[in-house]
N, CA and C atoms as a LAMMPS dump frame, in Angstrom:
ITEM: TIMESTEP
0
ITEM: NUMBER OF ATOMS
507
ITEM: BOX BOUNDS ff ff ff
-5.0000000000000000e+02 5.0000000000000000e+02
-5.0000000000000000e+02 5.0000000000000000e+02
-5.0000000000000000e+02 5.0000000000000000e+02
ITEM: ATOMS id mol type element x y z
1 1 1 N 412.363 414.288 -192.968
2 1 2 C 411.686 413.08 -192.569
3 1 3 C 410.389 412.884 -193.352
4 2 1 N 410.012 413.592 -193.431
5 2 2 C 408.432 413.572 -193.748
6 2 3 C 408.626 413.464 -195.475
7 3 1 N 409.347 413.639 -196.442
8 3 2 C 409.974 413.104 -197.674
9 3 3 C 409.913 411.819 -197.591
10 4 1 N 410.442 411.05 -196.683
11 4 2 C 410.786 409.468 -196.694
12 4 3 C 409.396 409.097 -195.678
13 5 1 N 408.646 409.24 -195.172
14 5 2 C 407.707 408.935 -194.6
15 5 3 C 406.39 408.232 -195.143
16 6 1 N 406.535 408.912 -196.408
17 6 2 C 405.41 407.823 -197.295
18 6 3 C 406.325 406.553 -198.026
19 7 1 N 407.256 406.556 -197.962
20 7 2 C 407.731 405.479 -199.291
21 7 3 C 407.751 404.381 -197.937
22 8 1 N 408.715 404.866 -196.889
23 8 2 C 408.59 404.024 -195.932
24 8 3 C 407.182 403.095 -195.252
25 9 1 N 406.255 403.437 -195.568
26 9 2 C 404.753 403.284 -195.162
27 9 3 C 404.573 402.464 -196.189
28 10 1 N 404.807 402.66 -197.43
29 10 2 C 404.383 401.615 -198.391
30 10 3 C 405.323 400.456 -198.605
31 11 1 N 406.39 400.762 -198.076
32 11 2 C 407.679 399.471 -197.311
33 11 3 C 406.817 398.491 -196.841
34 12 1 N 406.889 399.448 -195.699
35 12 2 C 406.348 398.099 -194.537
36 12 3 C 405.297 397.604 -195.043
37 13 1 N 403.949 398.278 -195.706
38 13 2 C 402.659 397.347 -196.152
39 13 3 C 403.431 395.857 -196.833
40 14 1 N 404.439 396.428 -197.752
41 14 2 C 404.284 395.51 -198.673
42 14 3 C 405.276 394.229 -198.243
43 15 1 N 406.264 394.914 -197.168
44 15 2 C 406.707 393.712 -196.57
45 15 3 C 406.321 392.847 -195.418
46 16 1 N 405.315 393.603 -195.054
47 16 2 C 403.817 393.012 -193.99
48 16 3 C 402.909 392.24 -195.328
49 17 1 N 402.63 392.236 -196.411
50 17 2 C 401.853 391.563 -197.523
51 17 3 C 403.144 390.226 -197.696
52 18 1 N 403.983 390.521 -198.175
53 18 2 C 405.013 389.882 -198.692
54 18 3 C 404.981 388.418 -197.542
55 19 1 N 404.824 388.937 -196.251
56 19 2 C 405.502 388.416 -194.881
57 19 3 C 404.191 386.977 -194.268
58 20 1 N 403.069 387.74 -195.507
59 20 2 C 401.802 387.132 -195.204
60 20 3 C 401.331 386.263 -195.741
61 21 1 N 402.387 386.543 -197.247
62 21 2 C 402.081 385.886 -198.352
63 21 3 C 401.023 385.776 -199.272
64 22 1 N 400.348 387.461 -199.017
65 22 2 C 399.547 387.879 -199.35
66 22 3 C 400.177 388.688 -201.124
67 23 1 N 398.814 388.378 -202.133
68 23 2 C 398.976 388.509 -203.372
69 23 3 C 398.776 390.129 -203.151
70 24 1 N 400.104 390.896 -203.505
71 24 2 C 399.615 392.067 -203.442
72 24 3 C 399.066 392.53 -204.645
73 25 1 N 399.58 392.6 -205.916
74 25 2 C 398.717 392.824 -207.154
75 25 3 C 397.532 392.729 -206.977
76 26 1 N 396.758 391.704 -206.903
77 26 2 C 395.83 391.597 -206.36
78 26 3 C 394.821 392.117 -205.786
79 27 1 N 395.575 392.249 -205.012
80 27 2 C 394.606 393.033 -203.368
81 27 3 C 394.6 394.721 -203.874
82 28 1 N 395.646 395.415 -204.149
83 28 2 C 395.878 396.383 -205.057
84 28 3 C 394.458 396.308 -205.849
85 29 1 N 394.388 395.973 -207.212
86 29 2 C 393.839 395.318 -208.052
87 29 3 C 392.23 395.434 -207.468
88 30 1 N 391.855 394.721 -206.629
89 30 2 C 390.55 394.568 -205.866
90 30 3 C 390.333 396.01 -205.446
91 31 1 N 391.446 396.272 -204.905
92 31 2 C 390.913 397.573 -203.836
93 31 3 C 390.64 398.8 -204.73
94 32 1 N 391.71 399.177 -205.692
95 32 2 C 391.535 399.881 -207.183
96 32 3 C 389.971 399.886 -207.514
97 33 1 N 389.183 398.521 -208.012
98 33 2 C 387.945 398.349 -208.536
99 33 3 C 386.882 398.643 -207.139
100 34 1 N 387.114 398.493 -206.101
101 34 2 C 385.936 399.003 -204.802
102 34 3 C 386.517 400.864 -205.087
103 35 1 N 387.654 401.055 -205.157
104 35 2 C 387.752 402.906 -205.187
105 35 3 C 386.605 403.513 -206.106
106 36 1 N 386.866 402.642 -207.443
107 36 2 C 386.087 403.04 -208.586
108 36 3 C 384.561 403.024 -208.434
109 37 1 N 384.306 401.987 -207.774
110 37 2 C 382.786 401.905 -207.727
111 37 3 C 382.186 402.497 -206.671
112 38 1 N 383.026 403.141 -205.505
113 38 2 C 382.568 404.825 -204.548
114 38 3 C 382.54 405.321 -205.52
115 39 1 N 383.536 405.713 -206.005
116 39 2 C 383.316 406.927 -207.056
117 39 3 C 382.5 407.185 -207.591
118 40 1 N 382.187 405.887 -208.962
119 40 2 C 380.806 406.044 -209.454
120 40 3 C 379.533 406.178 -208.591
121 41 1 N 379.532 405.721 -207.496
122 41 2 C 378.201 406.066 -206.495
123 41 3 C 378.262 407.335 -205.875
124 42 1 N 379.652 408.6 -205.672
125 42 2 C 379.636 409.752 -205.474
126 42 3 C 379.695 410.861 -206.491
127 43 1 N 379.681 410.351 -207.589
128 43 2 C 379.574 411.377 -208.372
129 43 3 C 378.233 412.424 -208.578
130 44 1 N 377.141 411.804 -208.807
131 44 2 C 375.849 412.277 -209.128
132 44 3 C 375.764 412.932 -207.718
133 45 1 N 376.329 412.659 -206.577
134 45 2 C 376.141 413.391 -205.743
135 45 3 C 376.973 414.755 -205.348
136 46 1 N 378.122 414.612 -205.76
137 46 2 C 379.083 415.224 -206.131
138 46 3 C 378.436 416.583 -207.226
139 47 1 N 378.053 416.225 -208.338
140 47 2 C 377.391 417.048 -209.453
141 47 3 C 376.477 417.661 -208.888
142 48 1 N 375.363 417.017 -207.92
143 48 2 C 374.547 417.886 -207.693
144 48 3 C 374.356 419.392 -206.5
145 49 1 N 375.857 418.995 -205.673
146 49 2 C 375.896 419.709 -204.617
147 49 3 C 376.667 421.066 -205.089
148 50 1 N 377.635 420.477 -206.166
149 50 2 C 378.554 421.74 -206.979
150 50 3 C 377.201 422.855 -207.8
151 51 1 N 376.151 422.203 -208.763
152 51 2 C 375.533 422.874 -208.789
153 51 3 C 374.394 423.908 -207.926
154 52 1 N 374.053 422.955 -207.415
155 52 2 C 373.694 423.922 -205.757
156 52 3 C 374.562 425.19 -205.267
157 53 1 N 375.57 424.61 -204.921
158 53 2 C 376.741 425.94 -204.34
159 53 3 C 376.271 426.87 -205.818
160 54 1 N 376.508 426.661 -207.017
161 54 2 C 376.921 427.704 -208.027
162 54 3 C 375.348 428.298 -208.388
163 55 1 N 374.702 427.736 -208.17
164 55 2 C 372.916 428.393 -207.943
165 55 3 C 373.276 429.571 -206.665
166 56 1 N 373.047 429.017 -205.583
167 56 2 C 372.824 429.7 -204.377
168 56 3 C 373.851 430.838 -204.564
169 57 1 N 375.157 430.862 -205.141
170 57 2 C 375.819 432.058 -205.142
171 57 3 C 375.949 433.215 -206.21
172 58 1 N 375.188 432.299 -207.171
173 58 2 C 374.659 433.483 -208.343
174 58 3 C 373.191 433.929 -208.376
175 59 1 N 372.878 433.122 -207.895
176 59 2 C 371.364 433.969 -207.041
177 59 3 C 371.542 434.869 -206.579
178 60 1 N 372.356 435.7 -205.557
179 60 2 C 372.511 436.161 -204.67
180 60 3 C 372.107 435.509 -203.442
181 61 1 N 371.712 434.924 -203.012
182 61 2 C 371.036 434.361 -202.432
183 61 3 C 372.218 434.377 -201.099
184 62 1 N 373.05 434.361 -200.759
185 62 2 C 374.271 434.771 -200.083
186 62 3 C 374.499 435.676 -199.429
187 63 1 N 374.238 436.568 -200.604
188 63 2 C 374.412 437.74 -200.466
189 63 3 C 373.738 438.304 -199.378
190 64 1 N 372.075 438.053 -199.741
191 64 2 C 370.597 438.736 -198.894
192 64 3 C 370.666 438.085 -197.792
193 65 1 N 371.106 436.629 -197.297
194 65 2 C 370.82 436.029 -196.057
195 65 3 C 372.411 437.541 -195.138
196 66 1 N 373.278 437.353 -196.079
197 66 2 C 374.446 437.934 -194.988
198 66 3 C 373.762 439.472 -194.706
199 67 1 N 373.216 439.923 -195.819
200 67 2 C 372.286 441.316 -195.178
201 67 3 C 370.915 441.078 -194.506
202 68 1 N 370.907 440.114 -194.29
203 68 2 C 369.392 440.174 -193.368
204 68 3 C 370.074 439.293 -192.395
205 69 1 N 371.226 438.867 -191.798
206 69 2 C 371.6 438.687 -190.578
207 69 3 C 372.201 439.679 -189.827
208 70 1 N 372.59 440.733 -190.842
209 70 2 C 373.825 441.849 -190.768
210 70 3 C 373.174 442.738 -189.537
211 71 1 N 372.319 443.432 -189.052
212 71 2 C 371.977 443.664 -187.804
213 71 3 C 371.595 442.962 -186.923
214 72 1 N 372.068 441.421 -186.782
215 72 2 C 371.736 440.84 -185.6
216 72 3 C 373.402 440.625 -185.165
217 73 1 N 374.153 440.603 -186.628
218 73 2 C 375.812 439.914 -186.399
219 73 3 C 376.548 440.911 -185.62
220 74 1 N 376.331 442.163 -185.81
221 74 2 C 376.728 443.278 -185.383
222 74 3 C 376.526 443.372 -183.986
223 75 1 N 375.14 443.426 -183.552
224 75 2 C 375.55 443.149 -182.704
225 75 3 C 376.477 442.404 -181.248
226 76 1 N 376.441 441.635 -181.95
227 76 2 C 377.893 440.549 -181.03
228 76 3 C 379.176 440.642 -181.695
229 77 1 N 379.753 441.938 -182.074
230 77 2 C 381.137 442.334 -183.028
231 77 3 C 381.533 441.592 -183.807
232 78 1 N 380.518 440.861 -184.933
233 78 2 C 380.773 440.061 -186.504
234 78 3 C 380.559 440.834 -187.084
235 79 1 N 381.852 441.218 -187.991
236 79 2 C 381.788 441.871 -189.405
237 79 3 C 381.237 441.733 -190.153
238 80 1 N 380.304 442.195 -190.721
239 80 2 C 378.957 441.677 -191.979
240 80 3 C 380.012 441.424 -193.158
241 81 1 N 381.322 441.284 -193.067
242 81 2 C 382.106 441.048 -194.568
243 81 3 C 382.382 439.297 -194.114
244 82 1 N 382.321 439.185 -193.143
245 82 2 C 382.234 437.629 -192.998
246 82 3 C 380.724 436.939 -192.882
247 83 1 N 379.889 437.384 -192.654
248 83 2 C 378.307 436.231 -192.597
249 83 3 C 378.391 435.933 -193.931
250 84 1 N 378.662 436.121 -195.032
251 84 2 C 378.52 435.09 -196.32
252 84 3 C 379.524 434.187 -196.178
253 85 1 N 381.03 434.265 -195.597
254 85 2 C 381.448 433.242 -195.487
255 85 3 C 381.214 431.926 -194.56
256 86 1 N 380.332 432.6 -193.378
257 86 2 C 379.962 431.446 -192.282
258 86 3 C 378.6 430.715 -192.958
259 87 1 N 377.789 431.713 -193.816
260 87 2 C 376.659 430.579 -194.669
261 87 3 C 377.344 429.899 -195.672
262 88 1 N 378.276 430.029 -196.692
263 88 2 C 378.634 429.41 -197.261
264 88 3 C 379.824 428.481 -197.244
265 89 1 N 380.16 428.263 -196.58
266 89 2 C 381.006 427.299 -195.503
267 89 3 C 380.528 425.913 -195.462
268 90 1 N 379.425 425.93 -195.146
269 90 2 C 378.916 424.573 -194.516
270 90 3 C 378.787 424.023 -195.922
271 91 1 N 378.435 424.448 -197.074
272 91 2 C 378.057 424.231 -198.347
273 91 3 C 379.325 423.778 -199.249
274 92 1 N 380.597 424.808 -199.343
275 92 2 C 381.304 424.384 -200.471
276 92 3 C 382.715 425.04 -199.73
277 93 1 N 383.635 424.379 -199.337
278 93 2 C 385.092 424.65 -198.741
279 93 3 C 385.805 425.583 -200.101
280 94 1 N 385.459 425.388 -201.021
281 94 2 C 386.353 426.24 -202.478
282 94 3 C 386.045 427.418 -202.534
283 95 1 N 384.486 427.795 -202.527
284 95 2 C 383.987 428.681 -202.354
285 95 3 C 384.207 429.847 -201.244
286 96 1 N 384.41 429.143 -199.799
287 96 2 C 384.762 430.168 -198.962
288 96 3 C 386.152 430.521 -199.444
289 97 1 N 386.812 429.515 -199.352
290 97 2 C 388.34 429.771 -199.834
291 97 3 C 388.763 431.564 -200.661
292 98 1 N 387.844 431.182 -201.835
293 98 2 C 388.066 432.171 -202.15
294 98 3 C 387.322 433.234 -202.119
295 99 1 N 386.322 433.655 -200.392
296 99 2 C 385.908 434.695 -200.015
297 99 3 C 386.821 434.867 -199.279
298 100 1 N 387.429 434.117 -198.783
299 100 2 C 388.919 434.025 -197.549
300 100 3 C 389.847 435.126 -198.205
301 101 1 N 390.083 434.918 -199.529
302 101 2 C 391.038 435.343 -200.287
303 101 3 C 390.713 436.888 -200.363
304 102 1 N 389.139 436.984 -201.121
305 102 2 C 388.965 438.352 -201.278
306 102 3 C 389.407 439.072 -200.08
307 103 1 N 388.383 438.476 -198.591
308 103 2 C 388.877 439.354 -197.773
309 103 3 C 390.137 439.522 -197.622
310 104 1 N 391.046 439.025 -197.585
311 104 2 C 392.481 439.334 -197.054
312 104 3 C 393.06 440.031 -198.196
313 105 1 N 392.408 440.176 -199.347
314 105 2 C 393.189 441.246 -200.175
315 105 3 C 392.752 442.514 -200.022
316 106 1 N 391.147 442.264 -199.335
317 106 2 C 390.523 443.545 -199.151
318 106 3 C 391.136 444.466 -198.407
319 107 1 N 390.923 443.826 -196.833
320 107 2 C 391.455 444.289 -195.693
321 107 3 C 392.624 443.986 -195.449
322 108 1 N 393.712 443.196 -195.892
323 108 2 C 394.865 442.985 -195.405
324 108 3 C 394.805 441.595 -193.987
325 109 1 N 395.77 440.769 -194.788
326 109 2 C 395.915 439.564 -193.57
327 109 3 C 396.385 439.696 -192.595
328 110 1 N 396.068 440.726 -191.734
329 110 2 C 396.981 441.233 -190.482
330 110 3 C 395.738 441.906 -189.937
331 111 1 N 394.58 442.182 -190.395
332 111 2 C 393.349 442.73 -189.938
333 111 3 C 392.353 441.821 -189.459
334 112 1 N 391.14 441.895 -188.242
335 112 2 C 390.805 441.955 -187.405
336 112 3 C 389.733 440.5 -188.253
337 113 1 N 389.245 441.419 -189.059
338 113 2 C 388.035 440.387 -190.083
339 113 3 C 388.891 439.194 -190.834
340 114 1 N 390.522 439.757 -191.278
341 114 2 C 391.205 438.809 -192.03
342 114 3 C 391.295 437.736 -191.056
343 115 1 N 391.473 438.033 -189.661
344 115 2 C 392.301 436.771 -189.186
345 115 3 C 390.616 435.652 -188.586
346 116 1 N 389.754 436.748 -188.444
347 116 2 C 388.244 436.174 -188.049
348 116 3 C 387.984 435.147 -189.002
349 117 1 N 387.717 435.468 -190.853
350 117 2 C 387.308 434.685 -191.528
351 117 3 C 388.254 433.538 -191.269
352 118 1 N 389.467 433.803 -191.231
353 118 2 C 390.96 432.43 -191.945
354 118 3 C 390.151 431.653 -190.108
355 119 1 N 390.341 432.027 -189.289
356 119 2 C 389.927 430.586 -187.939
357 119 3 C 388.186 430.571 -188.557
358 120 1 N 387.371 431.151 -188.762
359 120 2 C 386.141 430.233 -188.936
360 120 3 C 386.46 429.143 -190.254
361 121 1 N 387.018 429.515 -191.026
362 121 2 C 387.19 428.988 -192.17
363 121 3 C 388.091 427.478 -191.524
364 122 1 N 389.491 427.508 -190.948
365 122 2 C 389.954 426.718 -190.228
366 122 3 C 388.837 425.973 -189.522
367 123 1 N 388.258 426.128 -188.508
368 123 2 C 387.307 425.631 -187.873
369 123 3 C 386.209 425.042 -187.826
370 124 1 N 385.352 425.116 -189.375
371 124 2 C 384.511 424.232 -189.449
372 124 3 C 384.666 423.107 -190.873
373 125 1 N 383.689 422.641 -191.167
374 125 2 C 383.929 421.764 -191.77
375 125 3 C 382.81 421.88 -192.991
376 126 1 N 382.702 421.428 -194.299
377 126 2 C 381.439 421.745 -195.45
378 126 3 C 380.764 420.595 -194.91
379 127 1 N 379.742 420.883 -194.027
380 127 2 C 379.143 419.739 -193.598
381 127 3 C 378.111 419.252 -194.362
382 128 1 N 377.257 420.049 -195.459
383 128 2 C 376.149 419.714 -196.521
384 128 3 C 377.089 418.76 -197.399
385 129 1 N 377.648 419.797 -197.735
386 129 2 C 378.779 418.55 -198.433
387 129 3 C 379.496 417.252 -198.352
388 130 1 N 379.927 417.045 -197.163
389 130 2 C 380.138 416.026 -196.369
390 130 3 C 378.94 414.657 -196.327
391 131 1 N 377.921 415.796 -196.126
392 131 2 C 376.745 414.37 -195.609
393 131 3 C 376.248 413.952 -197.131
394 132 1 N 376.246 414.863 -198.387
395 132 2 C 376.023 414.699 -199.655
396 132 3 C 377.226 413.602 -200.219
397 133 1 N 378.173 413.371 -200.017
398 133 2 C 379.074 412.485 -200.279
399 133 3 C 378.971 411.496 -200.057
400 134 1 N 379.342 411.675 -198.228
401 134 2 C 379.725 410.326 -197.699
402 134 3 C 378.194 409.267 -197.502
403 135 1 N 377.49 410.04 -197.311
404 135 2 C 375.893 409.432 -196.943
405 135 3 C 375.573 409.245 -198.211
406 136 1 N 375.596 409.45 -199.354
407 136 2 C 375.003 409.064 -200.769
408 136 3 C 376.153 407.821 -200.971
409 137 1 N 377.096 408.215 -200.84
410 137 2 C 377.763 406.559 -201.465
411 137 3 C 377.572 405.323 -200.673
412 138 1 N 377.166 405.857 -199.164
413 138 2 C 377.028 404.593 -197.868
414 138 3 C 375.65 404.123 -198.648
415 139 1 N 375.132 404.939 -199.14
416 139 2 C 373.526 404.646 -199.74
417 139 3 C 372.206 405.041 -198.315
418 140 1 N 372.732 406.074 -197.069
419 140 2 C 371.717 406.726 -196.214
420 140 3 C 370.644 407.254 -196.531
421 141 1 N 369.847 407.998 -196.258
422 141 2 C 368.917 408.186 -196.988
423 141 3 C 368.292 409.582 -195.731
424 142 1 N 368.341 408.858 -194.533
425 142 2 C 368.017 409.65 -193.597
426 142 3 C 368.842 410.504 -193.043
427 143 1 N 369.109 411.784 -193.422
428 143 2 C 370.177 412.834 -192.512
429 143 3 C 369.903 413.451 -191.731
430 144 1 N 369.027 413.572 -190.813
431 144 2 C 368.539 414.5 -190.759
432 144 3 C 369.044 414.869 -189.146
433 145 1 N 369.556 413.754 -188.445
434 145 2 C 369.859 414.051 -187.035
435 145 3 C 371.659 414.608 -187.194
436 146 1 N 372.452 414.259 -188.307
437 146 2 C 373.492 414.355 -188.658
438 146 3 C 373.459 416.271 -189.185
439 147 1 N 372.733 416.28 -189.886
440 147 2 C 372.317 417.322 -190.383
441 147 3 C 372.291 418.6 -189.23
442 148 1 N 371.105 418.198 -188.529
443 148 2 C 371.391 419.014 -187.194
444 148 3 C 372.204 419.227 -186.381
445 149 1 N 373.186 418.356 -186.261
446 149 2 C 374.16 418.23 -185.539
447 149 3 C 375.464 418.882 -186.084
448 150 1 N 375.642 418.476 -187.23
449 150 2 C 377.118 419.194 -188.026
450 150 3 C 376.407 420.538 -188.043
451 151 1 N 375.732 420.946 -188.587
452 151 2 C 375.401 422.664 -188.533
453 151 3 C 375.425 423.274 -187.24
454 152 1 N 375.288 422.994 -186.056
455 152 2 C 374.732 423.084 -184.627
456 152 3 C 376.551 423.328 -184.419
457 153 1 N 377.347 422.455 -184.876
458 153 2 C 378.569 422.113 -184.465
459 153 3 C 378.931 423.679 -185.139
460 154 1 N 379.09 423.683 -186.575
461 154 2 C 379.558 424.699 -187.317
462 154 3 C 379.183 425.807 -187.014
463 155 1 N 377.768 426.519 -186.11
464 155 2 C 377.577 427.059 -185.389
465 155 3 C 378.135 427.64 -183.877
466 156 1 N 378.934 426.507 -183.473
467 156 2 C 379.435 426.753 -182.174
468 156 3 C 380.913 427.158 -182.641
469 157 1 N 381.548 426.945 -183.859
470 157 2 C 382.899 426.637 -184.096
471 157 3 C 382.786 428.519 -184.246
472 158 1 N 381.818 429.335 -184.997
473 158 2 C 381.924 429.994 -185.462
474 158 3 C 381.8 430.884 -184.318
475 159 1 N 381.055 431.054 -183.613
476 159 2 C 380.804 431.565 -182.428
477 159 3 C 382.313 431.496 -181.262
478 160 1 N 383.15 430.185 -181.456
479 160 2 C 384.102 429.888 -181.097
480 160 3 C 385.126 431.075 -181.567
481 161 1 N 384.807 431.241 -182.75
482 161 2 C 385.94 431.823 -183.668
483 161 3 C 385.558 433.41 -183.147
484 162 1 N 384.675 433.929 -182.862
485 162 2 C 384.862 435.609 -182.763
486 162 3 C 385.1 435.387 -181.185
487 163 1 N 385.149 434.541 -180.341
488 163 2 C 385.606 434.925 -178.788
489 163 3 C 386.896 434.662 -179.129
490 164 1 N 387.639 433.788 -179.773
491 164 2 C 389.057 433.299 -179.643
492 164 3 C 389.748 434.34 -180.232
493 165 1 N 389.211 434.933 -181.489
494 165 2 C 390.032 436.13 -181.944
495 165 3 C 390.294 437.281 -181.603
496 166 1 N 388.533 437.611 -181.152
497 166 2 C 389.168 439.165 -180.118
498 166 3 C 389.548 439.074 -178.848
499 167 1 N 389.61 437.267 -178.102
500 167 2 C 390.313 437.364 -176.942
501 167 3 C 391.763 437.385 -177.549
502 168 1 N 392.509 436.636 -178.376
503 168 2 C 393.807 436.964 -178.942
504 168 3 C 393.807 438.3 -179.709
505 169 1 N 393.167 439.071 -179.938
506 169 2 C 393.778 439.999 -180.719
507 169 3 C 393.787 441.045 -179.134
């Protein structure tokens, strides 16, 4: 089903356009040139957040926050091999990805930290990133209650994520 599910979707638009007597080329056409011109208004924002992520993680800078949280994480049974992935999370989804990866080659995807990182990772969202996108092309300027809020969120998701796992494991 789900094979024929997109062609079918672009059926009906076009025989809902057709039905309307609506110019689809056109409208196509229009909508094509508004895609392009987000784009061009997300890019520079786009560029600048990728360099950010690739600063902050060759800094170390990652590194030292996950060891200077590492005796507070411990205490509430977080693996200090995951606090770089819950700081760098909110920042760049590619990036955790492939701390996701290391760990599960480290420890094995059947282990305690493997299945911890894969639901925080599931569970939140690159919210710097997010508000760097979508708020630079809207043309916002002010983030700052959004800001608090998606991190606050990504905070609870994560916190979510070590009760849900060692209540399932």
């Amino acid at each position: 089903m789900a094979v024929w599910l997109i062609p079918v979707i672009i059926a009906f638009v076009i025989a809902a356009g057709v039905y309307r007597k609506v110019n689809i080329y056109e409208t196509l056409t229009d909508g094509a040139k508004e895609g392009l011109h987000t784009w061009i208004a997300i890019v520079p924002h786009l560029v600048i957040m990728m360099a950010a992520v690739a600063v902050f993680r060759a800094s170390g800078a990652a590194a030292w926050l996950a060891s200077l949280f590492a005796p507070v994480t411990s205490l509430f049974g977080i693996p200090s091999e995951v606090v770089p992935l819950a700081i760098i999370r909110p920042i760049s989804g590619s990036a955790t990805l492939a701390m996701l990866d290391q760990i599960m080659r480290e420890f094995g995807a059947d282990s305690y930290i493997a299945k911890l990182a894969a639901v925080m990772q599931g569970s939140t969202d690159t919210t710097l990133y997010v508000l760097a996108i979508y708020f630079g092309a809207a043309g916002i300027k002010k983030t700052g209650d959004a800001l608090k809020i998606g991190l606050l969120a990504d905070a609870a998701a994560f916190i979510s994520a070590v009760f849900a796992v060692t209540w399932l494991l």
